[in-house]
N, C-alpha and C positions, 0 to 999 in steps of 0.2 A: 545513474545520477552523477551529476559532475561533482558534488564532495559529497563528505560524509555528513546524515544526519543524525540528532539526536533522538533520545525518549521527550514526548512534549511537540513536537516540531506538528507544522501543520501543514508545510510546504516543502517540496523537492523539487532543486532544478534540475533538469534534466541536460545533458552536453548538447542537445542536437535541440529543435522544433518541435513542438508536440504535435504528436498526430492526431489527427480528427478524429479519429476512432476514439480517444479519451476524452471524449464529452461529459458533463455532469452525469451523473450518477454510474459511471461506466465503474466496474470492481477491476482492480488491479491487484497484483501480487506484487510487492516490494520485498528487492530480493530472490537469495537463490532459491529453486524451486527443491533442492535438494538436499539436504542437511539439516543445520541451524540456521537463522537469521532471514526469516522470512515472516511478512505479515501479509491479512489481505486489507484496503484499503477502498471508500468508494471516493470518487475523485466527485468532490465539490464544487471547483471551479479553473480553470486555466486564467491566471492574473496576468500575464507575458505568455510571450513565445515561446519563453522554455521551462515557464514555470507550473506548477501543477500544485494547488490545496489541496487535503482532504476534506471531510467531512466531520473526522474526529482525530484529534491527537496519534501522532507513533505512541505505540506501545514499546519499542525497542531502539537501542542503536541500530542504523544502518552504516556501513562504510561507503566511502567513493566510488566511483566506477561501481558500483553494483545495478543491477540488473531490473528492469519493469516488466512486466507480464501484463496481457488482459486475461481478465479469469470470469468466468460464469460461476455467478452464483448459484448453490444447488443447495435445496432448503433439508435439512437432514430430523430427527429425531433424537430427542436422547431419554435416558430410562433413569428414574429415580426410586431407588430402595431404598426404604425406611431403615436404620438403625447408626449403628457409632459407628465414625470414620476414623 
């Protein structure tokens, strides 16, 4: 990304062109893949050449210069037990 975004934002430019690979509904990882400061995102629409919507709001800060991944979605499971948390 060419700056940094906020929590709320619904759009990130990117420094270069977007590739065609990120067409609507394409899932993207914003952010490092490694650590903290990662989300995944589905790309709602390209507005510009180097701009890129989502679908739904950041849930986080991101900073400048950070990094876009394509990512495949994989549908998982989760287990819910009854009592106090």
């Amino acid at each position: 990304s060419s700056t940094g975004v906020t929590v709320g934002s619904t759009a990130i430019t990117l420094t270069t062109t977007v590739p065609t690979g990120l067409a609507a509904g394409t899932t993207i990882v914003v952010g490092a893949t490694t650590g903290t400061g990662w989300e995944a995102q589905v790309v709602n629409s390209t507005t510009a050449s180097s701009q890129i919507t989502f679908a739904n709001p950041l849930v986080q800060d991101h900073v400048g210069s950070g990094v876009i991944y394509t990512a495949t979605a994989q549908l998982g499971q989760a287990q819910f037990t009854a009592g106090v948390v």
